[in-house]
C-alpha positions as CSV (number, residue, x, y, z in Angstrom):
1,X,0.0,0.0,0.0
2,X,3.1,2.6,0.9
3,X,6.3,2.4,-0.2
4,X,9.2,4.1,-1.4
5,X,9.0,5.1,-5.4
6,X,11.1,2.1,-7.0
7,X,11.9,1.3,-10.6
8,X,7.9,0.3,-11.5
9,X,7.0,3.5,-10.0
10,X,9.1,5.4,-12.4
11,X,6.3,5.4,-15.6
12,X,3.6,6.7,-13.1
13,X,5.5,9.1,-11.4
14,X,6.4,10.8,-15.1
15,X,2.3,10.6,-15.9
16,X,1.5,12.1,-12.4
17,X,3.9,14.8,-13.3
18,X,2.6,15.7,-16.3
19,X,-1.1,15.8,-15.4
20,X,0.1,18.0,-12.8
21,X,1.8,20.3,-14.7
22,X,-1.2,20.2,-17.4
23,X,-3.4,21.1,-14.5
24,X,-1.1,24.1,-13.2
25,X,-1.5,25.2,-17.0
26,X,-5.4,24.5,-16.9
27,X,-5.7,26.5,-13.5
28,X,-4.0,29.4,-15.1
29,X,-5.9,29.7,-18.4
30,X,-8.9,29.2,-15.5
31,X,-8.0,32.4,-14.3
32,X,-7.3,34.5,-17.3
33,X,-10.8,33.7,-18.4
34,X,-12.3,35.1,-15.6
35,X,-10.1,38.5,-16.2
36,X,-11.7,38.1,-19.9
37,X,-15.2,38.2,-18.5
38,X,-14.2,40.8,-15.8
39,X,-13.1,42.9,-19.0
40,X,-16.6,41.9,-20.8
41,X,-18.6,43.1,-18.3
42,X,-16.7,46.3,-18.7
43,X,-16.9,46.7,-22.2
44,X,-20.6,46.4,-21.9
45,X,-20.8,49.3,-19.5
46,X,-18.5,51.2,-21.5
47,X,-20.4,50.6,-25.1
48,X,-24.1,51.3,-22.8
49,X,-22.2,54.7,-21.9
50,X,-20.8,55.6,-25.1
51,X,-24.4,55.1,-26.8
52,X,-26.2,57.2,-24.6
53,X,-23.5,59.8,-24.4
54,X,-23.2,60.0,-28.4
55,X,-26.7,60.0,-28.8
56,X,-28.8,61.9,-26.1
57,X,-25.3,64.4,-25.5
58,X,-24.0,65.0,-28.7
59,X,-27.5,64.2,-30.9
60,X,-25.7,61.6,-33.1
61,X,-27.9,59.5,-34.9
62,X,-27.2,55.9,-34.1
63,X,-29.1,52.7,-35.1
64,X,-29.5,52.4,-31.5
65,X,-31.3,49.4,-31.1
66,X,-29.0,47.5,-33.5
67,X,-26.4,48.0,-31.2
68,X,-28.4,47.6,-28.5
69,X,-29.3,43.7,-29.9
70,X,-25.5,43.4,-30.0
71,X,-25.1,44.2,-26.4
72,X,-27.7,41.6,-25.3
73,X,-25.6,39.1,-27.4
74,X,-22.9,39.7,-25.9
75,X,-24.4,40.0,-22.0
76,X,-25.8,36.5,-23.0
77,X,-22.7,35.3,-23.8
78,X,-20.6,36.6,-20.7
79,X,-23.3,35.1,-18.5
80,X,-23.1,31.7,-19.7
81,X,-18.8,31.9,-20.3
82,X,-19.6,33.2,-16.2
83,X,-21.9,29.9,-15.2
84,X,-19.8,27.3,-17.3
85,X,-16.5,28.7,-15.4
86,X,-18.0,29.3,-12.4
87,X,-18.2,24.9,-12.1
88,X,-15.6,24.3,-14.3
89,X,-12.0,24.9,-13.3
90,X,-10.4,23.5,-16.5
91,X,-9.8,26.0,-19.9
92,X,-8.1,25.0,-23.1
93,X,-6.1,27.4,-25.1
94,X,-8.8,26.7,-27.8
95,X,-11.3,27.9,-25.0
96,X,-9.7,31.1,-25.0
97,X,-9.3,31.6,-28.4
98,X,-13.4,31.2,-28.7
99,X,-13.7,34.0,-25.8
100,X,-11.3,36.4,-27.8
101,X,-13.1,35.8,-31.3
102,X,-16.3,36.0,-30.1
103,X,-15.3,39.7,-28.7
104,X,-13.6,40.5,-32.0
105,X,-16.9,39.5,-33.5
106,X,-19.2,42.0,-31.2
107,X,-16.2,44.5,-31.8
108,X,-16.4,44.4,-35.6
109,X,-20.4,44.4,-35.8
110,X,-20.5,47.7,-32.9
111,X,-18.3,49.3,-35.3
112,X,-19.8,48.1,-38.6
113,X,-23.0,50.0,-37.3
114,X,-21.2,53.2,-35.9
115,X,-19.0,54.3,-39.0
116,X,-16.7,51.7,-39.4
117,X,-12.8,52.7,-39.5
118,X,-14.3,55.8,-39.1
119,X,-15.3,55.7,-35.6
120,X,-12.1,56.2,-33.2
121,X,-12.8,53.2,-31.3
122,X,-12.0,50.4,-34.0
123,X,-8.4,51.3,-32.4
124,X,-9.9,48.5,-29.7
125,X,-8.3,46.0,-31.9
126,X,-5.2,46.4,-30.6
127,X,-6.6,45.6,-26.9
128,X,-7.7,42.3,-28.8
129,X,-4.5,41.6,-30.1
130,X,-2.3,42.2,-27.2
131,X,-4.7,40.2,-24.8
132,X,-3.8,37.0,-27.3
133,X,-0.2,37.8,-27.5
134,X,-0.3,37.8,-23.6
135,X,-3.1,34.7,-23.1
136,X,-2.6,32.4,-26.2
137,X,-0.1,30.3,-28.2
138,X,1.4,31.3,-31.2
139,X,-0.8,30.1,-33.5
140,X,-3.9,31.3,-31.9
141,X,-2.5,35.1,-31.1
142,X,-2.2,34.8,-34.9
143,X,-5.3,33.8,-35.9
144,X,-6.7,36.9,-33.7
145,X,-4.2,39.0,-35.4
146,X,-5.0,38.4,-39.2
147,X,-8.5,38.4,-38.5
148,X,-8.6,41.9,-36.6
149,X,-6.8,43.2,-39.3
150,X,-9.1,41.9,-42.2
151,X,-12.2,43.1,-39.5
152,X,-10.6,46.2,-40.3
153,X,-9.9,46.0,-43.5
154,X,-13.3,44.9,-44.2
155,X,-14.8,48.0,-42.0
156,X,-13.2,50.3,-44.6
157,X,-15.2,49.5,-47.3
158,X,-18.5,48.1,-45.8
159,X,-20.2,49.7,-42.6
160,X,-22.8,52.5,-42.3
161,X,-21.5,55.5,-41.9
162,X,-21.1,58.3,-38.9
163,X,-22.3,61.3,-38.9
164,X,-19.7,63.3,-37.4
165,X,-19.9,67.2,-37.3
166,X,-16.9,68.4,-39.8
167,X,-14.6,70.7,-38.1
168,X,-14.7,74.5,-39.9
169,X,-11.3,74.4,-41.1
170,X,-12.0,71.3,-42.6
171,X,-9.6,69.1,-40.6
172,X,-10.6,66.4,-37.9
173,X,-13.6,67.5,-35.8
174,X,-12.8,67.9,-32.1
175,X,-15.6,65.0,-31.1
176,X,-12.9,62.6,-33.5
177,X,-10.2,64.2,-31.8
178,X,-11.5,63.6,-28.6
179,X,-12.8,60.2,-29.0
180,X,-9.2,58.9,-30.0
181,X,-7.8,60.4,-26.8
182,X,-10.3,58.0,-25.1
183,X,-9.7,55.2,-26.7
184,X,-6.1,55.8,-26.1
185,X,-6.6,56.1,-22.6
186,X,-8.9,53.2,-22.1
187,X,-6.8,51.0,-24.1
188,X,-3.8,52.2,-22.0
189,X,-5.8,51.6,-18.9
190,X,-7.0,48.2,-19.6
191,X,-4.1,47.0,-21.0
192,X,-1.6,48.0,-18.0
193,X,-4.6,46.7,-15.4
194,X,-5.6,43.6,-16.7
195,X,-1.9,42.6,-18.3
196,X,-0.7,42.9,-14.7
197,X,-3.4,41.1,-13.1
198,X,-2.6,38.3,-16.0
199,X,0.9,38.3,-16.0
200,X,0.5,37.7,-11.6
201,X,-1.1,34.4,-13.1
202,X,1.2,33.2,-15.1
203,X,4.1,33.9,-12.4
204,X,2.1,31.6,-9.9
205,X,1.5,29.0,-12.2
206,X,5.9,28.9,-13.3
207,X,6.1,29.1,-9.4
208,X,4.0,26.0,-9.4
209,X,6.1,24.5,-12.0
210,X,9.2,25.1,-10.2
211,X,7.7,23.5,-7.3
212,X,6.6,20.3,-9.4
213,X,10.3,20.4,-11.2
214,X,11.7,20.4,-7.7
215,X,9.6,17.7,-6.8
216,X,10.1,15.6,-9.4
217,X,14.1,16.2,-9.5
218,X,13.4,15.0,-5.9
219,X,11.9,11.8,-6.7
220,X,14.1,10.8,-9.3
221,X,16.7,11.0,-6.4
222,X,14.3,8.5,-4.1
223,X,14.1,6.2,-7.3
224,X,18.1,5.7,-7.6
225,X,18.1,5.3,-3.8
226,X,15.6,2.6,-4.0
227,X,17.2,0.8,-6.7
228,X,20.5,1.1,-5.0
229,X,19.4,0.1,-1.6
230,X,17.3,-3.0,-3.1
231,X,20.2,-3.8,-5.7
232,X,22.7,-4.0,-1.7
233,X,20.2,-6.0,0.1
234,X,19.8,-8.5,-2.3
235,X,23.5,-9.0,-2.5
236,X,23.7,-9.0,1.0
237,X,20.9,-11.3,1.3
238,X,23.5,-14.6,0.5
239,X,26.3,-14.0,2.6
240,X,24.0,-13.5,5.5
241,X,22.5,-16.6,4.6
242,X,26.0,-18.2,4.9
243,X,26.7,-16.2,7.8
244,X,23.6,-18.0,9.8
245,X,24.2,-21.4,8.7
246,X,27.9,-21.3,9.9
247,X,26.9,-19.5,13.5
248,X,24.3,-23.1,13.4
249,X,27.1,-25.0,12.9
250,X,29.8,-23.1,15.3
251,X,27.0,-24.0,18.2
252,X,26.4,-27.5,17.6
253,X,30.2,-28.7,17.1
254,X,31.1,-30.5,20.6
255,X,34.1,-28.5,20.9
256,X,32.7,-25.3,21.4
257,X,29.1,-26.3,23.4
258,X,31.0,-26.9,26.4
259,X,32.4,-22.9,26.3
260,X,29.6,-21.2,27.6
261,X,30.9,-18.2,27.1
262,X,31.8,-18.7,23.9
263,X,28.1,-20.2,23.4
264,X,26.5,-17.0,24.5
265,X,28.6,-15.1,22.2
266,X,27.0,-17.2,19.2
267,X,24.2,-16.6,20.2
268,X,24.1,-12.8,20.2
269,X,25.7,-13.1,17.0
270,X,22.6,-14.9,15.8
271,X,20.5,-12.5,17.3
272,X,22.3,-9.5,15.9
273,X,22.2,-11.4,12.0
274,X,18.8,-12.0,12.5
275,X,18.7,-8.3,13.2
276,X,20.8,-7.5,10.0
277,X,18.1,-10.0,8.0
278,X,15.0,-8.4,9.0
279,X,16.5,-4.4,8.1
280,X,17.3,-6.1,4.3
281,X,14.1,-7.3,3.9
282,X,12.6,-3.8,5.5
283,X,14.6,-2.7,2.8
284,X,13.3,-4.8,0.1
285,X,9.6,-3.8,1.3
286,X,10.4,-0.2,1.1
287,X,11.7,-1.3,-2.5
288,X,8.1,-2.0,-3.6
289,X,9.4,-5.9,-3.2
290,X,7.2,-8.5,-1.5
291,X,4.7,-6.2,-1.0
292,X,1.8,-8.1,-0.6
293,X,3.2,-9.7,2.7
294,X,3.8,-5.9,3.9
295,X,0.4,-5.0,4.0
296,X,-1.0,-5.3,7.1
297,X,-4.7,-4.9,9.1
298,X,-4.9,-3.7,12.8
299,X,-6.0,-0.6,14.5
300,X,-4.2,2.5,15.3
301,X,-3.5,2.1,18.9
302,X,-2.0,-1.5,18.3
303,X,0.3,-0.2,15.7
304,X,1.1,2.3,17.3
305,X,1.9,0.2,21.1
306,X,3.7,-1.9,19.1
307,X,5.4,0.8,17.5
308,X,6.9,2.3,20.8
309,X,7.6,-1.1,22.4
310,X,9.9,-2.1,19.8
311,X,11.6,1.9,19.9
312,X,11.9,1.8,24.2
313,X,12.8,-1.7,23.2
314,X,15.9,-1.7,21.0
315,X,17.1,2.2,21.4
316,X,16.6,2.6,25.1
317,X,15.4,6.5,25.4
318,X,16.5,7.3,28.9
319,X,13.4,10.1,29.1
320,X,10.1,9.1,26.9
321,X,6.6,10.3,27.1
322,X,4.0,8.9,24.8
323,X,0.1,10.3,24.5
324,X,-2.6,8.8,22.6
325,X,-5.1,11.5,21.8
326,X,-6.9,10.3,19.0
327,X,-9.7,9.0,20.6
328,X,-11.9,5.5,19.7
329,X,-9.7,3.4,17.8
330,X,-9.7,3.4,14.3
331,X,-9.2,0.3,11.8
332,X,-5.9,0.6,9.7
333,X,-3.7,-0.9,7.1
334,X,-0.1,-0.3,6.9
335,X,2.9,-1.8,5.8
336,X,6.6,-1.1,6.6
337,X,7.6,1.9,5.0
338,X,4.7,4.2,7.6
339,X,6.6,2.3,10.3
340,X,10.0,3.4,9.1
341,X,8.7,6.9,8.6
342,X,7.7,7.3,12.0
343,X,10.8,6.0,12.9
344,X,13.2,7.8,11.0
345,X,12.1,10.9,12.9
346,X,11.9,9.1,16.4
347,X,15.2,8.3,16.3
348,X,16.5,11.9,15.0
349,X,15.0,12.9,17.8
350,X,16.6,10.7,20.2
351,X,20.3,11.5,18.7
352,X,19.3,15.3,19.4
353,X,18.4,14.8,22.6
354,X,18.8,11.6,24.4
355,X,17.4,12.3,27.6
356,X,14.2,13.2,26.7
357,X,11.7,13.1,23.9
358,X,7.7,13.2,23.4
359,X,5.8,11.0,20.8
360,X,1.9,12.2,20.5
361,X,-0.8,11.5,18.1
362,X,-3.8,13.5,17.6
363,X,-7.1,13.6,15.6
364,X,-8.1,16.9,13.7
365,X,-11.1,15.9,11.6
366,X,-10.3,14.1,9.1
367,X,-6.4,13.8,9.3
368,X,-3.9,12.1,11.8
369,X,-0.8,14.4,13.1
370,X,2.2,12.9,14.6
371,X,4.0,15.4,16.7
372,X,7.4,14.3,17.5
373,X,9.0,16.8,20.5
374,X,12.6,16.7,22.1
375,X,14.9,18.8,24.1
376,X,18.0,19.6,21.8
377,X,19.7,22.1,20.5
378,X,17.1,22.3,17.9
379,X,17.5,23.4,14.1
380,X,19.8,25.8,12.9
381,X,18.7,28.9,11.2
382,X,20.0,27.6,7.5
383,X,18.7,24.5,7.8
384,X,14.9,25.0,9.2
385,X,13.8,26.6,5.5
386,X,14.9,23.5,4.2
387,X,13.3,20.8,6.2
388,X,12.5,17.6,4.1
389,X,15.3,18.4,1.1
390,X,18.0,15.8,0.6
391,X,21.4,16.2,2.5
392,X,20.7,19.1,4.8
393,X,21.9,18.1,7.9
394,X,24.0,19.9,10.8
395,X,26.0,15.9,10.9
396,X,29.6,16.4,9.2
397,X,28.6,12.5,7.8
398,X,28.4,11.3,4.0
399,X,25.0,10.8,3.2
400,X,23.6,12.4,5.6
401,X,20.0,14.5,5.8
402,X,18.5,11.7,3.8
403,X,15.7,10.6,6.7
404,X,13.9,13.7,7.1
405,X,14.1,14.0,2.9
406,X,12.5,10.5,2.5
407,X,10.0,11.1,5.4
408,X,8.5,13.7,3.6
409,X,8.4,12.5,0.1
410,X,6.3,9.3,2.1
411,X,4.5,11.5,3.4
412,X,3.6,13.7,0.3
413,X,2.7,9.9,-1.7
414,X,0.3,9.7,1.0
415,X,-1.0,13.0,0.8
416,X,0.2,14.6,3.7
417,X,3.0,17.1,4.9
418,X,5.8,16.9,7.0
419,X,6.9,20.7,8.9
420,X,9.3,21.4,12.1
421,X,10.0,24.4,14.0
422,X,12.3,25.0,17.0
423,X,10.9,25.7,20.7
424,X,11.3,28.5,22.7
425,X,12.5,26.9,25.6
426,X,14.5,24.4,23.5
427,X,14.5,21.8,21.2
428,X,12.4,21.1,18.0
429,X,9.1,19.9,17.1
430,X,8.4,17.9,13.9
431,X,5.0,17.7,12.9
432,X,3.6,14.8,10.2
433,X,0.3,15.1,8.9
434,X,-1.5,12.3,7.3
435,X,-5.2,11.9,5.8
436,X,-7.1,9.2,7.8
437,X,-8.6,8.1,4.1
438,X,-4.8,7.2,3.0
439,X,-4.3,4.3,5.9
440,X,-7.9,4.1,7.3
441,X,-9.4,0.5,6.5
């Protein structure tokens, strides 16, 4: 059910990866099409106020309720782009490319109906164009691109015309002049608001991706440990094997039973290769090996006696407290690797601090926290920000740092978290949170 990524996992982890990174994609294109309708909405307020500006202010015929019919179009459309967003979190860059043509489309019939490249406002192309430069692929900001331009093209020839007064010297009336200093401004406006807000989008989503590269770089770096540490144990699984059939024959020759010493000597030998035996085939567990003898059902307050009889047991903590606060008992499955995890920070714990140290479980809803608490000299500043990435350790030792990396990469398969902070008075806390769902039976 757990265990370290090994060589089958590789294939899976890749997919993973790349649905991940599709969805960080996905969740980003989410967002920019809500900044789409946010800038809908705003061009339908705007068009309503340039209407009834142009034609009760300035007494500019207009085929008013043309335009009008437009609007509602367009209103329809935003609501149902707002409802089929609003429950759907996924958006396609072909999605986007719809959104943008449909507002080139109300665009170029607004401005078909209000003088064509007459009216100052068909400079709101550009606004269309530099959104799909910003939101789309190549291909697509291209598409939007020649079409605005043959929109344009095509407003020069066919649209009904505006009656603008003509200035007295003949020149460019000062409503013209005045309408192209709008537009500039609200293109200028919109563009730096809205390009901002997107661009904030697109930073969080590479931040994502840098996570996700991280992560991945990081279990690339579990998958050679695994195959390394199965490729040892089974190589050390023979000479072992050796190892206790000689210690078998060592006590049964006459020469050496009647040594007592000697005897006793054997026999912790045996007991120690037994010892040696068992962490291989922890090891080939962990591997993804064997698994389905790993896999086992109990209850949460079994495992976890058992868990701190064997830890007093074998590592003799001079100073331990242990509280159960999870409640009733809850039905489990586990297999060895949950066990190691809980043990890899148990016994960093006791090297920090062998006099003391605190191992408590507690219920918060739906999850399970292990808090792990001891009286060192805590983390040091350089290394607390780094909690949980491979070879940061305060131990001048080859390899080290490794236990807290692969207890939160078990951890993260399980969908859970790992933190740590130091105490005030002393000492650190590690904290691992699990779902209940990811071990419950």
């Amino acid at each position: 059910m757990i265990n370290y990524i090994g060589l089958s996992e590789k294939p899976r982890v890749k997919e993973t990866q790349q649905a991940i990174a599709k969805e960080y994609e996905n969740s980003a294109g989410h967002k920019n099409m809500l900044q789409l309708i946010q800038l809908r909405w705003m061009a339908v307020l705007g068009q309503l106020s340039t209407i009834f500006i142009v034609s009760v202010e300035f007494n500019i015929h207009l085929p008013v309720l043309k335009m009008l019919f437009v609007l509602i179009c367009l209103i329809a459309f935003n609501i149902a782009s707002h409802l089929r967003w609003h429950e759907r979190s996924i958006v396609s860059n072909g999605e986007l490319l719809f959104a943008l043509l449909v507002d080139v489309a109300s665009l170029t019939a607004q401005l078909y109906l209000s003088g064509g490249t007459t009216n100052p406002f068909c400079l709101l192309y550009l606004l269309q164009v530099i959104l799909s430069a910003v939101l789309l692929e190549a291909w697509s900001s291209w598409i939007i691109a020649m079409i605005s331009s043959a929109c344009l093209a095509g407003l020069s020839v066919f649209s009904i015309p505006l009656p603008l007064p003509i200035a007295e010297n003949g020149g460019l009336s000062k409503l013209y002049i005045a309408g192209m200093i709008i537009c500039f401004v609200l293109n200028a406006a919109l563009l730096v608001f809205f390009i901002q807000r997107i661009s904030r989008n697109l930073q969080a989503r590479d931040i994502q991706l840098a996570d996700l590269r991280q992560q991945s770089a990081e279990e690339n770096h579990i998958v050679r440990m695994g195959l390394l540490a199965s490729g040892a144990a089974h190589e050390l699984g023979t000479p072992l094997a050796t190892l206790s059939v000689i210690l078998g024959d060592w006590k049964r020759m006459p020469e050496l039973s009647k040594n007592t010493e000697l005897i006793e000597e054997i026999s912790e030998m045996q007991t120690q290769l037994q010892r040696c035996k068992s962490i291989v085939s922890g090891i080939l567990l962990s591997a993804g090996e064997a698994r389905g003898e790993s896999a086992i059902k109990t209850t949460m307050t079994a495992f976890l006696n058992e868990l701190v009889q064997e830890f007093t047991t074998t590592r003799h903590p001079v100073g331990f407290e242990f509280l159960n606060n999870i409640g009733s008992d809850i039905a489990i499955v586990f297999d060895t690797a949950l066990k190691q995890m809980l043990y890899n920070v148990l016994d960093n714990a006791l090297e920090a601090s062998p006099d003391w140290l605190r191992f408590e479980i507690k219920r918060q809803h739906e999850m399970l926290v292990f808090i792990v608490t001891d009286s060192g000299h805590g983390f040091s500043s350089s290394i607390l920000p780094r909690i949980g990435e491979p070879y940061q350790s305060t131990k001048a030792q080859p390899g080290s740092g490794l236990g807290l990396f692969f207890v939160t990469n078990v951890a993260r398969k399980l969908g859970g978290s790992m933190r740590a902070h130091n105490r005030t008075e002393g000492g650190a806390v590690v904290e691992l949170t699990l779902p209940l769902s990811a071990i419950m039976l």
